[in-house]
C-alpha positions as CSV (number, residue, x, y, z in Angstrom):
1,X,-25.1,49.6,32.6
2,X,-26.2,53.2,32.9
3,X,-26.6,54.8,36.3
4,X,-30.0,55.9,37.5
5,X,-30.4,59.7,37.8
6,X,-33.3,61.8,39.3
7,X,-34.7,65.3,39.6
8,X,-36.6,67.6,42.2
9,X,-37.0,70.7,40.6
10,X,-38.3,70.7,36.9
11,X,-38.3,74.1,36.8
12,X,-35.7,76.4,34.2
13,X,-32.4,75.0,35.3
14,X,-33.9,71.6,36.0
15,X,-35.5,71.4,32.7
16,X,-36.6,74.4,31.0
17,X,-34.0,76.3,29.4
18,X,-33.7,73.3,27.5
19,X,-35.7,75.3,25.3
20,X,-33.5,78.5,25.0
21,X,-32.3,78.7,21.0
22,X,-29.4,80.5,22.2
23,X,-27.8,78.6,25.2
24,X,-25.3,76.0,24.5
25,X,-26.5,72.2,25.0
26,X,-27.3,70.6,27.2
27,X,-27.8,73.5,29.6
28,X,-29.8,71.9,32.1
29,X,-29.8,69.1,34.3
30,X,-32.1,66.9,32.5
31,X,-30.4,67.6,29.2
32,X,-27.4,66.8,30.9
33,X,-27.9,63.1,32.1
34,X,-30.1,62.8,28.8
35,X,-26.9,63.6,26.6
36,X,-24.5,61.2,29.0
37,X,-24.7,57.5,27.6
38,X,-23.7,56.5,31.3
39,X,-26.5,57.9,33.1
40,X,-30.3,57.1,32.4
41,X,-32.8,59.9,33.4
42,X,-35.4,58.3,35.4
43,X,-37.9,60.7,37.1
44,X,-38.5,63.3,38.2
45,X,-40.9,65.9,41.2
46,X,-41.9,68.9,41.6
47,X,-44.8,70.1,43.7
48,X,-46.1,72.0,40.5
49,X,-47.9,70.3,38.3
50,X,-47.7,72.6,35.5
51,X,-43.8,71.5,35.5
52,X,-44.6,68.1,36.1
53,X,-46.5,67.7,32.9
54,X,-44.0,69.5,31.1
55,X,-41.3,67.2,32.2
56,X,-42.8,64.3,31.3
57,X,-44.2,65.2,28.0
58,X,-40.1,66.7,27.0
59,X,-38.3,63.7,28.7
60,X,-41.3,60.7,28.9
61,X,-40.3,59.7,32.3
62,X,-42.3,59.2,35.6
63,X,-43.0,62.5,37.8
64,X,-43.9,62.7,41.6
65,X,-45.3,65.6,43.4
66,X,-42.6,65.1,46.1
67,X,-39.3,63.5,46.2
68,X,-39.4,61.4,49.0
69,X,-41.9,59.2,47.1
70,X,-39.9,59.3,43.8
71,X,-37.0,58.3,45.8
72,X,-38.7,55.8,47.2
73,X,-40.1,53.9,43.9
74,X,-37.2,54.6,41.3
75,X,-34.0,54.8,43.8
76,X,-31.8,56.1,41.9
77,X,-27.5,56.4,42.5
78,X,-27.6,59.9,41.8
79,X,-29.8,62.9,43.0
80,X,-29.7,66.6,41.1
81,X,-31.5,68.6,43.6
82,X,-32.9,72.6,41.4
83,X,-35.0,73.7,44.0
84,X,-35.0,77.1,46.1
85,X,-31.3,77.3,48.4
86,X,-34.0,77.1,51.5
87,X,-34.5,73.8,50.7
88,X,-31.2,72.1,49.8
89,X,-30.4,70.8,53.0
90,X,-33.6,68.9,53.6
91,X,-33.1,67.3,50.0
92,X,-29.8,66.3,51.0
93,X,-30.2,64.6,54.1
94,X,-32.9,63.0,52.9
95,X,-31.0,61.5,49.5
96,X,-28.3,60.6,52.1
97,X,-31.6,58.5,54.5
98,X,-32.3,56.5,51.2
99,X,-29.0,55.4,49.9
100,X,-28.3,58.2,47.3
101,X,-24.7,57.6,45.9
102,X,-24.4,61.1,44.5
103,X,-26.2,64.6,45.1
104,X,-25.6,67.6,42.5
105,X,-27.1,70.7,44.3
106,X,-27.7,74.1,42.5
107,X,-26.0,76.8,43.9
108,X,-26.1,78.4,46.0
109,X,-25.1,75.2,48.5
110,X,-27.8,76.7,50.9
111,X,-29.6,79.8,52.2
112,X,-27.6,79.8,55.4
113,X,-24.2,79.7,56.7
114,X,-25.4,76.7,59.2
115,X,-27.7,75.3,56.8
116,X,-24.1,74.8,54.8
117,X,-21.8,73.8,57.0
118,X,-24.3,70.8,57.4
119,X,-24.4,69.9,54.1
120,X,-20.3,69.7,53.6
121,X,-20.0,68.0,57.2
122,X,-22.8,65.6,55.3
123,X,-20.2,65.4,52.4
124,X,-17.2,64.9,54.3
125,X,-19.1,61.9,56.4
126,X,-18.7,59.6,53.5
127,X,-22.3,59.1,53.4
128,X,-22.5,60.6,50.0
129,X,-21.0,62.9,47.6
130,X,-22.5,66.1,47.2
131,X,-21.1,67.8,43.9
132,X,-22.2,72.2,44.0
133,X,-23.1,73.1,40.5
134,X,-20.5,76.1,40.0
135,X,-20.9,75.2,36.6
136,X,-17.4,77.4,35.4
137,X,-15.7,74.7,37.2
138,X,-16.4,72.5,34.4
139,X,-16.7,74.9,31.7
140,X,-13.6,74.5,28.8
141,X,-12.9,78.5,28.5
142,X,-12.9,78.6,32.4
143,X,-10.1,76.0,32.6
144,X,-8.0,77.2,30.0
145,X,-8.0,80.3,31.5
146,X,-6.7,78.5,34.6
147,X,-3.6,77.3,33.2
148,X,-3.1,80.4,31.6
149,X,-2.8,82.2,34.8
150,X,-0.4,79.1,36.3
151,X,2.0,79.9,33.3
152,X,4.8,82.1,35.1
153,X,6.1,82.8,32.2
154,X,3.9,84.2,30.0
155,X,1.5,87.0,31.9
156,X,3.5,86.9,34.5
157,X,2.5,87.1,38.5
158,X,-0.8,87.8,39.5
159,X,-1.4,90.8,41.0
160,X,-4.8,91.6,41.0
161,X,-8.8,90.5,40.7
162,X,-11.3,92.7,39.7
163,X,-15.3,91.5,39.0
164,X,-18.0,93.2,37.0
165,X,-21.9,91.8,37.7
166,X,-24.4,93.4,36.0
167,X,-27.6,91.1,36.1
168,X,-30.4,93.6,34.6
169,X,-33.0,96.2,36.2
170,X,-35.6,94.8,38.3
171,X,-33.3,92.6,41.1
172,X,-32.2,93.7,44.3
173,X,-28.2,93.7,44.4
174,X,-28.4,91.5,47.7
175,X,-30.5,88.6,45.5
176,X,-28.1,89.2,42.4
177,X,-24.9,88.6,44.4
178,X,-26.9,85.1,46.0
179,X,-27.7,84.0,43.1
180,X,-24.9,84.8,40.4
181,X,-22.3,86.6,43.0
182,X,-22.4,82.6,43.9
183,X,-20.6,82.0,40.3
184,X,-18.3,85.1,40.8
185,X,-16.8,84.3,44.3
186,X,-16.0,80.3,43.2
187,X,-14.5,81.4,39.5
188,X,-12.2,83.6,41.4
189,X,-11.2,81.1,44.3
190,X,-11.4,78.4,41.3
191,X,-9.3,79.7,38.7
192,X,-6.6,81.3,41.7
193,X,-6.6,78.3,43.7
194,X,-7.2,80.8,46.9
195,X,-9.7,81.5,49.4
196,X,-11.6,84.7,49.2
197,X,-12.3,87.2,52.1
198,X,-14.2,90.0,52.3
199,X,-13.1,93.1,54.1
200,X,-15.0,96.4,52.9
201,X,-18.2,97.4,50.8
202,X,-18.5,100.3,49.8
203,X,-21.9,102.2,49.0
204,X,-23.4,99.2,51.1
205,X,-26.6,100.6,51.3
206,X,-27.0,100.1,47.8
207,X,-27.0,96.3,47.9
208,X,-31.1,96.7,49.7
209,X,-31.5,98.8,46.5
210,X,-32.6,97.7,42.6
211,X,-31.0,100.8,40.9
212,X,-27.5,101.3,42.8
213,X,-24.0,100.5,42.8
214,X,-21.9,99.0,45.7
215,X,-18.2,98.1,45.8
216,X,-16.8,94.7,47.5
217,X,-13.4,94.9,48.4
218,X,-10.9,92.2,49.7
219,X,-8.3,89.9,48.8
220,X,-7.4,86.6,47.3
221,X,-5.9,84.9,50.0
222,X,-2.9,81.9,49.6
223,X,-3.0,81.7,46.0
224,X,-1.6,78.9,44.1
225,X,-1.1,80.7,40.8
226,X,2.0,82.9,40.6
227,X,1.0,86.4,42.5
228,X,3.0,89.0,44.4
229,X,1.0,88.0,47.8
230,X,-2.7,88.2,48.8
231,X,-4.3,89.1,45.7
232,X,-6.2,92.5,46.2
233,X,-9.7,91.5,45.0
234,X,-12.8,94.5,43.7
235,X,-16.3,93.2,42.5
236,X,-18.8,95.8,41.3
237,X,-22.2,94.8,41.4
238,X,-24.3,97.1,40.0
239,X,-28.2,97.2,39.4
240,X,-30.8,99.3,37.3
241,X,-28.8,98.5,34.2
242,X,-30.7,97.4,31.1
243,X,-28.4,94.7,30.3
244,X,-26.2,91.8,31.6
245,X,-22.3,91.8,32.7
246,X,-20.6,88.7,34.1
247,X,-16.8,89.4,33.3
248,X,-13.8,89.0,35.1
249,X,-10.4,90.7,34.7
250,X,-7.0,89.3,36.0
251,X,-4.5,92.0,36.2
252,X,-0.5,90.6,35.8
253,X,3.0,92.1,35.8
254,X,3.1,91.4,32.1
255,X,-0.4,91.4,30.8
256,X,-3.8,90.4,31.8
257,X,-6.4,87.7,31.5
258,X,-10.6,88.9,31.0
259,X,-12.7,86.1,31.2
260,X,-17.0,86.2,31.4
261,X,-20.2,85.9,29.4
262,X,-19.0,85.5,25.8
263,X,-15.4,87.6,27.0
264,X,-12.5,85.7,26.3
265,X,-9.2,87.9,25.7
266,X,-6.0,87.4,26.6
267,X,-3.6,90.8,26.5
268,X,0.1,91.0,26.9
269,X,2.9,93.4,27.4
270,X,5.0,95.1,24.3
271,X,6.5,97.8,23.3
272,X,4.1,100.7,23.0
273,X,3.4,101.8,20.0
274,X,2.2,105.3,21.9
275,X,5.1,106.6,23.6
276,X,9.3,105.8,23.4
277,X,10.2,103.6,26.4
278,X,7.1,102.4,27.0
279,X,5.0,99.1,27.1
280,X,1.4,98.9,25.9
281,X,-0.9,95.8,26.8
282,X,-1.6,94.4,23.0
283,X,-4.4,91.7,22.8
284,X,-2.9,88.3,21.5
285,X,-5.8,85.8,22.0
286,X,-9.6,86.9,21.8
287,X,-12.7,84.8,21.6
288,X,-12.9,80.8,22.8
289,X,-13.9,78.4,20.2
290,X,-16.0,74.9,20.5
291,X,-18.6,74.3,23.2
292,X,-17.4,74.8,26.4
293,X,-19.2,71.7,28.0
294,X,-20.3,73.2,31.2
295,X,-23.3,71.2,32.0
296,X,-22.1,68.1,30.0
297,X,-19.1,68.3,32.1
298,X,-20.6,68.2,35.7
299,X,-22.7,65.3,34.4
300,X,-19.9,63.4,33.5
301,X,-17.8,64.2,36.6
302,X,-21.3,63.0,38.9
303,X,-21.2,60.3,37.2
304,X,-17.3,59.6,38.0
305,X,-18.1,59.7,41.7
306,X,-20.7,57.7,41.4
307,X,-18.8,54.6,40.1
308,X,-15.7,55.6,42.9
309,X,-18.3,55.4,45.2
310,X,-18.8,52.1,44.2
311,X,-15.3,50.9,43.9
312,X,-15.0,52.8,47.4
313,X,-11.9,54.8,45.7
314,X,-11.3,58.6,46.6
315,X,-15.2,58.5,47.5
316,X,-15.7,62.8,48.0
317,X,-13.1,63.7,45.4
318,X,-15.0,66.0,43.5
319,X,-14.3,68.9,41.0
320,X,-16.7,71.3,42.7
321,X,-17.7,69.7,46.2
322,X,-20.2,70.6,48.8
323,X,-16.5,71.9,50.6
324,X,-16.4,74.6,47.7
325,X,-19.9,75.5,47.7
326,X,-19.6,76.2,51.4
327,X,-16.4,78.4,50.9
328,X,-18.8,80.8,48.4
329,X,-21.5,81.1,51.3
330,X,-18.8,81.5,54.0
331,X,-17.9,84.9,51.8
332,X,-21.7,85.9,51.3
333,X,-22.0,85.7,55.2
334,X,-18.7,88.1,55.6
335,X,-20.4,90.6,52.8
336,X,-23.5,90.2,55.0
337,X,-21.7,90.6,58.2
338,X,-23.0,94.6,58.7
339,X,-26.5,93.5,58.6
């Protein structure tokens, strides 16, 4: 039997980018328990009713103007919460008051460091699971980069991080590094097994600004990949650009790894074809074929802790948990710390 799922927020990453020609699908919630043959979409809220209409007339399921009546009359095992970060802890506690097995919150896990902290202590309780939608945790490309950097023997130790987000003209690098820095901090601590601390920004001022450039420096701390220590860690988030950057690169003793939006190159060292006695970085792997199953991925793993939750096995094992999503906003707060 297929598990009930629910929605509050039926706006783009709840529903709408369904629509996008050029995203991989599903790339939404809703089109993610739609595609799952284990989970059954059954409502969903918003307190707009332009999106509520919408919503129903894509997916022909009920719709509620708040969730606490939705949750009421459909009680479903799992809860995907796409509102504003303000609200995520007030949709979490109150999945957790009505017997919700599951929560899968958008990222960031909250606006707040406190706000948080309350939803992982939530998490850890055993009350429910709550599952942060870093979706590269579950992305194909993401993963195999992963292994790659756990493979001593080909790139060779890591020995440092460097970040490039770009995210168009118009936003203030303080929103930008909320909203997508969110993805940047967890791929980092994700794909190095380490915890991430901040330690310097440069041009700081910038990050009140639309049109500058500031510089976060610190390090990658305890990795679990091979490294030479701490890993020193750079992320350059720039603004007034007319385009969008979301690239990692992952600098080793013997080549590197550079992994983003539609960047997938491996490079490694041989001899140079420049200079005698000399190596050159050559690239060996570029591109990363078939869907990469990011939202199809989360789905499935929700639905995974759902049916532990049930059997009462491993209840808050999760592949990216409420503990994770609080690690990310632990970092913003350090970034934030001059304020």
């Amino acid at each position: 039997m297929a598990l009930k799922a629910a929605i509050v927020g039926l706006g783009r990453i709840g529903s709408l980018l369904e629509e996008d020609r050029l995203r991989e699908k599903p790339c939404t919630h809703a089109g993610a328990i739609a595609a799952n043959p284990g989970l059954l979409l059954c409502a969903g809220a918003d307190i707009e009713e332009e999106r509520r209409r919408l919503f129903a007339e894509r997916w022909g399921v009920p719709v509620y103007p708040d969730a606490e009546t939705m949750l009421e009359n459909e009680r479903p095992e799992i809860l995907h919460i796409a509102t504003h970060p303000d609200s995520h802890w007030q949709y979490c506690s109150l999945a957790a008051r009505y017997g919700v097995s599951v929560v899968v919150c958008e990222k960031p896990l909250a606006d707040t460091l406190g706000k948080a902290k309350k939803i992982a202590t939530l998490h850890q309780s055993g009350k429910i699971t709550v599952i942060t939608n870093h979706e590269r945790r579950y992305a194909a490309d993401y993963a195999l980069a992963r292994n790659i950097l756990k493979e001593e023997t080909r790139l060779g130790p890591l020995t440092g991080v460097k970040g490039t987000l770009y995210m168009g003209k118009n936003r203030r690098l303080l929103d930008v590094l909320w909203h997508d820095g969110t993805h940047m901090a967890d791929a980092a601590m994700f794909l190095t097994g380490a915890e991430l601390k901040h330690r310097k920004t440069i041009a700081k001022k910038a990050l009140k600004t639309r049109n500058g450039t500031a510089y976060l420096l610190g390090f990658l701390n305890k990795p679990a990949v091979p490294s030479t220590g701490p890993i020193p860690f750079l992320l350059e988030l720039g603004g007034g650009r007319d385009h969008l950057v979301f690239e990692m690169e992952f600098s080793c003793e013997r080549g590197k790894l550079k992994i983003g939006n539609g960047v997938f190159e491996v490079w490694e060292s041989r001899e140079s074809p420049y200079a005698e006695g000399f190596k050159s970085l050559e690239k060996c792997e570029e591109g990363f074929t078939g869907p990469t199953g990011y939202f199809s991925n989360m789905a499935a793993d929700a639905l995974a802790c759902a049916k532990r939750r049930f059997d009462r096995i491993n209840m808050n094992i999760a592949i990216s948990s409420a503990v994770d999503g609080l690690r990310v906003i632990q970092y913003l707060h350090q970034v934030q710390a001059w304020r």
